[in-house]
C-alpha positions as CSV (number, residue, x, y, z in Angstrom):
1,X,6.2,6.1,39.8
2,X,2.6,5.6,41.7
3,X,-0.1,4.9,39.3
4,X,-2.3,7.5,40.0
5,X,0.7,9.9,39.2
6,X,1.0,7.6,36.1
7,X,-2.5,8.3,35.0
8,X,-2.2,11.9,35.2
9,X,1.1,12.3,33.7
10,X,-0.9,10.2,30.5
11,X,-3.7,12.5,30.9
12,X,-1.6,15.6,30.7
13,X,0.2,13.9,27.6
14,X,-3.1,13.0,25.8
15,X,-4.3,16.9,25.8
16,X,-1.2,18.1,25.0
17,X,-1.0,15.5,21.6
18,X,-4.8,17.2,21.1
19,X,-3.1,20.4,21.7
20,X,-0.9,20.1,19.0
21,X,-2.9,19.0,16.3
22,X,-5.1,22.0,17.4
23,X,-1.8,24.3,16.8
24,X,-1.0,21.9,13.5
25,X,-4.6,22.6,12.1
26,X,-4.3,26.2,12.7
27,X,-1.0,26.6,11.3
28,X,-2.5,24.6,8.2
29,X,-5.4,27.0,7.5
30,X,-3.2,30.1,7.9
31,X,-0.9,28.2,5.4
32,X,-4.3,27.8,2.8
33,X,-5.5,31.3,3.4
34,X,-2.4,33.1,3.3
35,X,-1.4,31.1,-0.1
36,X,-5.3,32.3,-1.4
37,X,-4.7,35.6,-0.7
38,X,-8.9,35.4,0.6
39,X,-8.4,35.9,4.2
40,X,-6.1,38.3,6.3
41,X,-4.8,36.7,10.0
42,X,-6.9,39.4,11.5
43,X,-9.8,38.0,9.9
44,X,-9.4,34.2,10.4
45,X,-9.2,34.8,14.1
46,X,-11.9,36.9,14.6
47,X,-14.1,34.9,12.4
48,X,-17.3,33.2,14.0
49,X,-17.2,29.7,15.0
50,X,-20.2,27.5,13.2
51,X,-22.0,25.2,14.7
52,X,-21.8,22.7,12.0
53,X,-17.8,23.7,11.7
54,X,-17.3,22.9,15.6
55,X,-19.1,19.9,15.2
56,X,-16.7,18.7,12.6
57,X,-13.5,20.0,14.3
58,X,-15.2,18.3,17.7
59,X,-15.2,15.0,15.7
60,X,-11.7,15.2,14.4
61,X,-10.5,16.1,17.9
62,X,-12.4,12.4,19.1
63,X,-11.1,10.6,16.3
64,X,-7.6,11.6,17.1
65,X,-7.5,10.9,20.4
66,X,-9.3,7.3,19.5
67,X,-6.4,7.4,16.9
68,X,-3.8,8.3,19.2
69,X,-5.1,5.7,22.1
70,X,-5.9,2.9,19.8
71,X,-1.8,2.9,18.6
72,X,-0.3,2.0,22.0
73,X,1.4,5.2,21.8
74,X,0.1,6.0,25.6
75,X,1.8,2.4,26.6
76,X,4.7,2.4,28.9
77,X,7.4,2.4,26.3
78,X,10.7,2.2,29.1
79,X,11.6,-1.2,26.9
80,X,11.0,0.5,24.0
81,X,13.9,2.1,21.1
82,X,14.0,5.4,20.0
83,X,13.8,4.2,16.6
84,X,10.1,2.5,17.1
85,X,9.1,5.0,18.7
86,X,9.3,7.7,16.4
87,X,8.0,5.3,13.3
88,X,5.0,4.2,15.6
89,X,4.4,8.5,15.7
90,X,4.7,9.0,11.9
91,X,2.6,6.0,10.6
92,X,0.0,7.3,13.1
93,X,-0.1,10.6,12.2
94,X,0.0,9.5,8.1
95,X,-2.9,7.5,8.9
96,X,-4.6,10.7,11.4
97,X,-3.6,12.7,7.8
98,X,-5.1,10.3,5.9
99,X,-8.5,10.2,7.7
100,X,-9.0,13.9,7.6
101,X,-8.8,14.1,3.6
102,X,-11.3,11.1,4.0
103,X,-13.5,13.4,6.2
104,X,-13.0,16.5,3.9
105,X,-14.5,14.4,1.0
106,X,-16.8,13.1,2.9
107,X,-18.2,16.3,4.5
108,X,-16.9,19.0,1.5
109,X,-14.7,20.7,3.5
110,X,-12.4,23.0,0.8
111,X,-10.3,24.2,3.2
112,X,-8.2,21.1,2.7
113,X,-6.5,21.1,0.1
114,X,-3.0,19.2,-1.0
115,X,-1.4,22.6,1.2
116,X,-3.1,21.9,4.1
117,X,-2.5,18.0,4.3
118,X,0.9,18.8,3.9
119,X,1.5,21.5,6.6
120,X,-1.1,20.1,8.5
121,X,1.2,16.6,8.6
122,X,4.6,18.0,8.7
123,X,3.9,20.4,11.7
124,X,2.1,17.5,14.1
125,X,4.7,14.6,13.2
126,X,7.5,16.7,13.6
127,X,5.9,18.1,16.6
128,X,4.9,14.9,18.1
129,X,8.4,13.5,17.0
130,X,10.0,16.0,18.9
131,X,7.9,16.1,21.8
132,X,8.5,11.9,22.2
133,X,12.0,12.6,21.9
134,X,12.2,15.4,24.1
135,X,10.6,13.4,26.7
136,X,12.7,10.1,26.5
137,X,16.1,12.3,26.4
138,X,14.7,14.1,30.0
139,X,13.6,11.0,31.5
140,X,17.1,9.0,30.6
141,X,19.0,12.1,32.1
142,X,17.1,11.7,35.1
143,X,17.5,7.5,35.5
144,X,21.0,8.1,34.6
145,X,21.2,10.5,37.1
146,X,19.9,8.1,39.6
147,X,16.8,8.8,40.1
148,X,13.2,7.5,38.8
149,X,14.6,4.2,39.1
150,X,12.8,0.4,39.5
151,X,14.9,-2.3,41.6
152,X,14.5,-5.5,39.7
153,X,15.4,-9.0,41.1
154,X,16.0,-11.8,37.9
155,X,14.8,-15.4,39.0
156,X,17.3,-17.8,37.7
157,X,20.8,-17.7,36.4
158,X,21.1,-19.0,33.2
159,X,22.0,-17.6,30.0
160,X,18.8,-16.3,29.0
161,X,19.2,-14.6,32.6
162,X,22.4,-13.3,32.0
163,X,21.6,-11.5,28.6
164,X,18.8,-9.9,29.6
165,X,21.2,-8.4,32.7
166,X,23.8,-7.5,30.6
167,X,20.7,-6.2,28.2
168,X,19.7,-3.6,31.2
169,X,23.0,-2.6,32.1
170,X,24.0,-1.3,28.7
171,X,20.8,0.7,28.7
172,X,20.6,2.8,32.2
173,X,18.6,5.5,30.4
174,X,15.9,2.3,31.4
175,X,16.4,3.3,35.1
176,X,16.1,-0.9,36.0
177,X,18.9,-1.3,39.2
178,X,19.4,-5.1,39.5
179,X,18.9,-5.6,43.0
180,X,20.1,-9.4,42.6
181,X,19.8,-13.0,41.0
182,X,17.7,-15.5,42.8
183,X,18.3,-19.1,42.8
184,X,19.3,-22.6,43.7
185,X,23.1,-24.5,43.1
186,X,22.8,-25.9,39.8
187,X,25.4,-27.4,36.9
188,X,25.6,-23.9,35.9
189,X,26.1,-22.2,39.3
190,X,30.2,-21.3,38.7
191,X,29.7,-20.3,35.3
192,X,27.3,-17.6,36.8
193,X,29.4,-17.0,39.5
194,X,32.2,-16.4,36.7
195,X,30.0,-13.2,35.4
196,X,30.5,-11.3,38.2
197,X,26.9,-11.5,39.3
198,X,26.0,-12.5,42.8
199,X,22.8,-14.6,43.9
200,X,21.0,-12.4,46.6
201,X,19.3,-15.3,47.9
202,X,17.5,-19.1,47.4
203,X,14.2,-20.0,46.6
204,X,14.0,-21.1,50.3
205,X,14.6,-17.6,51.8
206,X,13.1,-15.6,48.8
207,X,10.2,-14.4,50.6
208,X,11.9,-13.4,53.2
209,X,14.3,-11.3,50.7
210,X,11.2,-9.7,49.7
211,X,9.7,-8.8,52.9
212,X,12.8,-6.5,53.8
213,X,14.2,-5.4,50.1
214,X,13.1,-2.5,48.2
215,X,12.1,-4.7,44.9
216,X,9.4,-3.1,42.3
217,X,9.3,-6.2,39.2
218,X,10.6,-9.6,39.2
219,X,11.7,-10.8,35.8
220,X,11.5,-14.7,35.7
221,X,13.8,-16.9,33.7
222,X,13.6,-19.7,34.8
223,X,13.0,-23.0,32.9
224,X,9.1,-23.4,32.4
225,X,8.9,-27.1,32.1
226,X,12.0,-28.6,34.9
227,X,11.3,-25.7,37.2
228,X,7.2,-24.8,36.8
229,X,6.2,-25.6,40.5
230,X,8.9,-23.6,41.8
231,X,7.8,-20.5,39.3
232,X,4.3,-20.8,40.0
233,X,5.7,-20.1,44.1
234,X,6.9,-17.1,43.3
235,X,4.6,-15.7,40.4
236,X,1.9,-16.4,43.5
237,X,4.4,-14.5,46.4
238,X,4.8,-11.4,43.9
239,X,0.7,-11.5,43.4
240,X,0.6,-11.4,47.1
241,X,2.9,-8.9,47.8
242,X,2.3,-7.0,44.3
243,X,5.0,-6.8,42.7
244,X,5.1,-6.8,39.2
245,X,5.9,-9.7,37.4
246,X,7.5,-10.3,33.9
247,X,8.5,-13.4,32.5
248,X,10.7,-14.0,29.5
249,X,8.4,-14.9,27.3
250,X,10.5,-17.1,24.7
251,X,10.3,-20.3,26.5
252,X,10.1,-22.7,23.5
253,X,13.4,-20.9,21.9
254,X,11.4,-19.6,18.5
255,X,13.5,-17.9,16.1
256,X,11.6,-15.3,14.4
257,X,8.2,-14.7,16.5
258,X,6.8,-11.4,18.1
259,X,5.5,-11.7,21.3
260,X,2.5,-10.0,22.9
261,X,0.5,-10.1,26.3
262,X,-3.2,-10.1,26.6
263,X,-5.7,-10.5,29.0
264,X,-9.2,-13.1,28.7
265,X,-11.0,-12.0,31.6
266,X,-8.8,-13.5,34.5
267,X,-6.2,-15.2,32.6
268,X,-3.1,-13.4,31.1
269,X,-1.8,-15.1,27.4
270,X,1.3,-14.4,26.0
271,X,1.5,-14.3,22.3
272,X,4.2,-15.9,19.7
273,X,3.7,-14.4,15.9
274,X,5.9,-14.3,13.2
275,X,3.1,-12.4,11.5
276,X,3.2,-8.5,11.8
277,X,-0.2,-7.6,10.7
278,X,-1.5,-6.7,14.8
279,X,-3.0,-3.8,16.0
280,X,-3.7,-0.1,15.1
281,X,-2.1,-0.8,11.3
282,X,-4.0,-3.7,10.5
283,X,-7.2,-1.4,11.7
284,X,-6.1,0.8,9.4
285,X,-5.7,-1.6,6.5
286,X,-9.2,-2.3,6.8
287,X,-10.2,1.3,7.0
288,X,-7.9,1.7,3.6
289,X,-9.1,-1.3,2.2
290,X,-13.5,-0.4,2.6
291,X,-12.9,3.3,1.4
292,X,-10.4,2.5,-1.5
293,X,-12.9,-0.7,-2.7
294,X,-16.1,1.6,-2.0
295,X,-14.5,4.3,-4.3
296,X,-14.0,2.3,-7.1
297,X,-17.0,0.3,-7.5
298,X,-18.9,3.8,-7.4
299,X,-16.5,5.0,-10.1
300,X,-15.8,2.1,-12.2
301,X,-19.9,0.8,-12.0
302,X,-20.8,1.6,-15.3
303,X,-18.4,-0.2,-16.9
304,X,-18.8,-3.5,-15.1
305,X,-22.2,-3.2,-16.0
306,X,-21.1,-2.8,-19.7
307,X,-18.7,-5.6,-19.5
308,X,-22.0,-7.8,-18.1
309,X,-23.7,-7.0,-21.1
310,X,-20.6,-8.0,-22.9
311,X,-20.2,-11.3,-21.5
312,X,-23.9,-12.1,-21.3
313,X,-24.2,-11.1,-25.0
314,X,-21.3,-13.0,-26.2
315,X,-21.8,-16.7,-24.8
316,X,-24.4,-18.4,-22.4
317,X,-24.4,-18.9,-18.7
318,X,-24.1,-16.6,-15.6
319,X,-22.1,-13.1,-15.9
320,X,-20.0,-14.0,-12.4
321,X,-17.7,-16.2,-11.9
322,X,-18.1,-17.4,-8.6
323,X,-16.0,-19.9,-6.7
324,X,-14.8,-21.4,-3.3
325,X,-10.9,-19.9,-2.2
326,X,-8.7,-20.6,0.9
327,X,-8.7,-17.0,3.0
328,X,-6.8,-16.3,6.4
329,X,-6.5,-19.4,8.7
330,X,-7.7,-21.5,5.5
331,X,-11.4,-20.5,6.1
332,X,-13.3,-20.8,3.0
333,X,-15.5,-17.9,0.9
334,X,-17.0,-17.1,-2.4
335,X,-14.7,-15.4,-5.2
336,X,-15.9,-13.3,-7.2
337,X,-15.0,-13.2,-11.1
338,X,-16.5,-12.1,-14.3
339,X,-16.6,-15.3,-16.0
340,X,-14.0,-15.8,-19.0
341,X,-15.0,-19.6,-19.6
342,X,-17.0,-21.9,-20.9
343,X,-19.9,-22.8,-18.2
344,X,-18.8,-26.4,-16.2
345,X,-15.2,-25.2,-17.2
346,X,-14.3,-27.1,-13.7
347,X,-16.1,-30.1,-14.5
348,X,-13.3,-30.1,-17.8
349,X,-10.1,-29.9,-15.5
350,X,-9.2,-33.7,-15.3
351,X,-9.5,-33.9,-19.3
352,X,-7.0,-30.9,-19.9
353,X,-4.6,-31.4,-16.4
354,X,-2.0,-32.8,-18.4
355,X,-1.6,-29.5,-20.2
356,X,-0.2,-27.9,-16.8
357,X,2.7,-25.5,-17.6
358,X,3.2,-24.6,-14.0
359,X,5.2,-26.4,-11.4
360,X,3.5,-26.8,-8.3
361,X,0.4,-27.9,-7.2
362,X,-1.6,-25.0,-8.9
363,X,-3.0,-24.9,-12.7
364,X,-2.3,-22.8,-15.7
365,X,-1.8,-23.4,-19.5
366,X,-1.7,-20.0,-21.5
367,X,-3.6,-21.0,-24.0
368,X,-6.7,-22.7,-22.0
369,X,-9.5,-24.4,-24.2
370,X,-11.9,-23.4,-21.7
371,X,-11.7,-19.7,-22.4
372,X,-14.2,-18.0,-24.2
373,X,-12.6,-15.1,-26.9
374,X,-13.7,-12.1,-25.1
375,X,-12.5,-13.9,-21.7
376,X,-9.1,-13.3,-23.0
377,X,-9.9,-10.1,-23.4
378,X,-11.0,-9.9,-19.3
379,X,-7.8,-11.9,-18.4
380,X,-5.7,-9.9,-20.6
381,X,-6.5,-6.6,-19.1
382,X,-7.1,-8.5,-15.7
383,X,-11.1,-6.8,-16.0
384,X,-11.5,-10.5,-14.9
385,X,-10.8,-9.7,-11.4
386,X,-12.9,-6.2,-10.8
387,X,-15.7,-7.7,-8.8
388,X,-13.0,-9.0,-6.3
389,X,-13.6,-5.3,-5.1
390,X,-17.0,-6.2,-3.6
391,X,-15.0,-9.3,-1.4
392,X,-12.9,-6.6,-0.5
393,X,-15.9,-4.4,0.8
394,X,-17.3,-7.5,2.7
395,X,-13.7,-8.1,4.3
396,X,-13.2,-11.7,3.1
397,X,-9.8,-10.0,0.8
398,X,-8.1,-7.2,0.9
399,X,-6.7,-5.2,-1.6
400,X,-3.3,-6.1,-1.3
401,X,-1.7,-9.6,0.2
402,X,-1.4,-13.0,-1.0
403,X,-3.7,-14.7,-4.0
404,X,-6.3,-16.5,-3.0
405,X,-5.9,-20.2,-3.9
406,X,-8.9,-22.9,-4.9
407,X,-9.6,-25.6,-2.6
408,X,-8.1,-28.2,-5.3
409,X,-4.7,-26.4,-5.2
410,X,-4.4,-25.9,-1.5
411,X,-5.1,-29.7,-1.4
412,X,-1.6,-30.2,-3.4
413,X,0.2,-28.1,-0.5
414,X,3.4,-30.8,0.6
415,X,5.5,-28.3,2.5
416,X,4.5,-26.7,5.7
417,X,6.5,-23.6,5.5
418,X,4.5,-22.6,2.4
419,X,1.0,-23.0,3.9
420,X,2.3,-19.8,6.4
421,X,0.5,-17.6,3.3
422,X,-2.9,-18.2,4.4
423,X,-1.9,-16.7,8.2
424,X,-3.2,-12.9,6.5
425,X,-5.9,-12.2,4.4
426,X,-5.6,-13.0,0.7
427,X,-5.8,-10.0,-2.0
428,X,-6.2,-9.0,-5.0
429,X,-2.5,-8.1,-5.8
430,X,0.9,-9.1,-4.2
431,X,4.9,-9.2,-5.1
432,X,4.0,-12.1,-7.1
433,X,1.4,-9.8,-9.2
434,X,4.0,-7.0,-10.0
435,X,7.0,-9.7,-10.5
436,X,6.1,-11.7,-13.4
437,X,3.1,-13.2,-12.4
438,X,2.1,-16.8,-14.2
439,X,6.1,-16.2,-15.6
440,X,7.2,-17.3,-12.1
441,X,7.9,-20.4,-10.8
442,X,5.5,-21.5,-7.7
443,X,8.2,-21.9,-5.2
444,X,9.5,-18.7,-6.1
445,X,6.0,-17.3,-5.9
446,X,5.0,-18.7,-2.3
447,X,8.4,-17.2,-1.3
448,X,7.6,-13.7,-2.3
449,X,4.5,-14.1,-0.4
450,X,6.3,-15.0,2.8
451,X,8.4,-12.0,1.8
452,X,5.4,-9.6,1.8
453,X,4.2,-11.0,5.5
454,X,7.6,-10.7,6.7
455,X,7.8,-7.1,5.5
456,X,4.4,-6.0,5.2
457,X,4.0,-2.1,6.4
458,X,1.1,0.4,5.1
459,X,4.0,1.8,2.5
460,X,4.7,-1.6,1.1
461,X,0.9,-2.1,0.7
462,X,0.7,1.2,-1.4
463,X,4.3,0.8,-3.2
464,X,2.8,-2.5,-4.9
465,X,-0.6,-0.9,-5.6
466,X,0.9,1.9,-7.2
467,X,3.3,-1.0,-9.3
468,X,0.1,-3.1,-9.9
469,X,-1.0,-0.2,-12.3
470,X,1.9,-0.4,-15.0
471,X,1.5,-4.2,-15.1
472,X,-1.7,-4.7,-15.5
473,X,-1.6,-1.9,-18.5
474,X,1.5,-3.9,-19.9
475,X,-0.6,-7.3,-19.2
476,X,2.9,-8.5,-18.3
477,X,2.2,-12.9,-17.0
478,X,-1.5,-12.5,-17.3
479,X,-3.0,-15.4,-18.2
């Protein structure tokens, strides 16, 4: 497929995703008016259009598409399963869903209510579901068909080679025809020969095999370090000739890394992560994270104000608590706490660290001399932590991921493999919060941290938020 006939066909598909959250918005105001009982169908469609209202509905149809664009859902997705695909579609419309009840309360709009959300969502995932679908069953006919197909030549023939052909060929909904290997006698060379492969030609008389072959990508597998000057050759003939290019990207053999390709101006990077915070949902993480924070300090201002009085009323020094933590990538900030202890309670540490009850490099005793009586109040209740809301707002924490830890205990870090925590922002609440908190050993804490980076999604985020709530009231390892 031409890329100008590429660009339209993305085109086409961009208004027809607008197109059916059009249809999806209509079907959920018909859903809210008919439940009212307010408005007949006749009426809502021969109602006048306000200006304020079409400016509204023209921002929501921007945001979408930025939504919808943003996601990679417009990406060539021919590597792509089925499966991913129609996730990627439902946590894009949740978070689509989401931003609307954010723009109704932001802008008073009582059209949408709980009804409407829930039409509204229902009708444009399983729209959009079955539109994706729809699409990827037709284009697989067609490629299985024989047609729509991309001639692909694999440089090299070992096993990494070999998997990723035997990878294509039990997928031709793809539409990849190997048009042949491409390489020089090697150790290896009869094992290849075994698989029932053939090499279509040698580095020597590859150009020449390209000149007068049909051939649209090149997949390279050879080995980067024994075999680089040879692969730069032909990465620079398929430039020439332009032909696309992929390489097989796991060329130091990681075990549980996600790989990604960007460009930096004129240089293309490949990247390894084991980390799966990356694009649109860790945008929208951020989005959650400033609205939710904002929300509740608005709400919840009058009482931190009272529990300032509280504090500065019941012993001397500063109200806040305020203190240097390890965030993502072990850059430091400023924590903010109401303060539950004595003033220069740090300065006291080396007198009590003996007391430790904790394994591990970090500090706890449950019954610290340091704390002042209605600091055990704060830490009881966890009231302590509130003002962590405001290093959510600035984006040094979010609400949910891994505690952030003083400089003092990062410092007592041995093992590698644990220090993998600080790759995502810290939070206010995690797995170890809503497991047992202080009750739990600290290599089985550092392990459920891993666990939530391993795991994280938007729905595990909000599964231990909603569990945060019932533990904190119970006070359950607070300390």
């Amino acid at each position: 497929m031409s890329s100008a006939r590429r660009k339209l066909l993305i085109s086409i598909f961009r208004l027809f995703d607008l197109g059916l959250m059009i249809l999806a918005f209509m079907t959920a105001a018909l859903a809210v008016l008919h439940q009212s009982h307010t408005v007949a169908i006749t009426e809502f469609f021969s109602m006048r259009v306000k200006i304020q209202n079409f400016a509204i509905f023209l921002l929501l149809g921007i945001a979408w598409h930025l939504i919808f664009s943003l996601s990679g859902l417009y990406e060539s997705r021919r590597f792509s399963n089925r499966r991913g695909e129609v996730i990627d579609v439902i946590k894009v419309n949740s978070f689509g869903t989401f931003m609307i009840l954010v723009g109704a309360i932001v802008f008073h709009i009582r059209l949408v209510t709980p009804v409407f959300l829930a039409v509204f969502w229902l009708t444009n995932t399983g729209a959009t579901v079955a539109s994706r679908l729809l699409l990827r069953f037709m284009l697989g006919a067609v490629r299985k068909r024989g047609h729509n197909l991309r001639n692909i030549v694999i440089v090299g023939t070992n096993a990494r080679a070999l998997e990723f052909a035997h990878r294509l060929i039990s997928r031709p909904e793809l539409g990849y025809r190997i048009t042949g290997f491409v390489d020089q006698d090697w150790s290896g060379t009869e094992v290849f020969r075994k698989s029932g492969y053939a090499i279509a030609s040698d580095f020597s008389s590859f150009p020449q095999f390209l000149r007068s072959n049909i051939v649209d990508e090149v997949v390279m597998a050879l080995p980067s370090r024994s075999m680089h000057d040879q692969g730069s050759k032909i990465a620079a003939l398929c430039e020439e000739q332009g032909i696309a290019l992929r390489v097989l990207t796991n060329i130091y053999d990681l075990k549980a890394v996600r790989s990604s390709a960007a460009e930096v101006e004129d240089d293309s990077l490949i990247s390894h992560s084991r980390c799966c915070m990356e694009g649109w949902p860790t945008f929208a993480k951020r989005v959650l994270d400033f609205v939710i924070s904002l929300i509740l300090i608005a709400l919840i201002s009058p009482g931190l104000l009272i529990v300032a009085i509280l504090i500065k009323l019941s012993s001397t020094g500063p109200v806040l608590f305020i203190q240097s933590r390890i965030g993502r990538n072990k850059r430091r900030f400023n924590i903010y706490k109401f303060r539950t202890m004595v003033v220069g309670a740090e300065k006291q540490m080396s007198k009590i660290e003996h007391l430790n009850e904790v394994t591990g490099p970090v500090f706890k005793i449950k019954n610290d001399p340091r704390i002042i009586p209605f600091g055990r109040f704060l830490r009881r209740t966890s009231i302590d932590e509130l003002p962590q809301l405001f290093n959510v707002l600035k984006g040094d924490m979010s609400l949910v991921g891994p505690r952030p830890l003083p400089v003092r205990d990062y410092e007592g870090f041995d093992k590698d493999w644990q220090r993998r925590r600080f790759s995502v922002k810290p939070g206010i609440t995690c797995l170890w919060q809503v497991q047992g908190r202080t009750s739990i050993p600290f290599e089985k804490w550092m392990e459920l941290d891993l666990e939530y980076i391993d795991k994280w999604s938007l729905r595990l985020d909000f599964e231990i938020l909603l569990r945060t709530i019932p533990t904190v009231l119970r006070g359950t390892g607070a300390g």
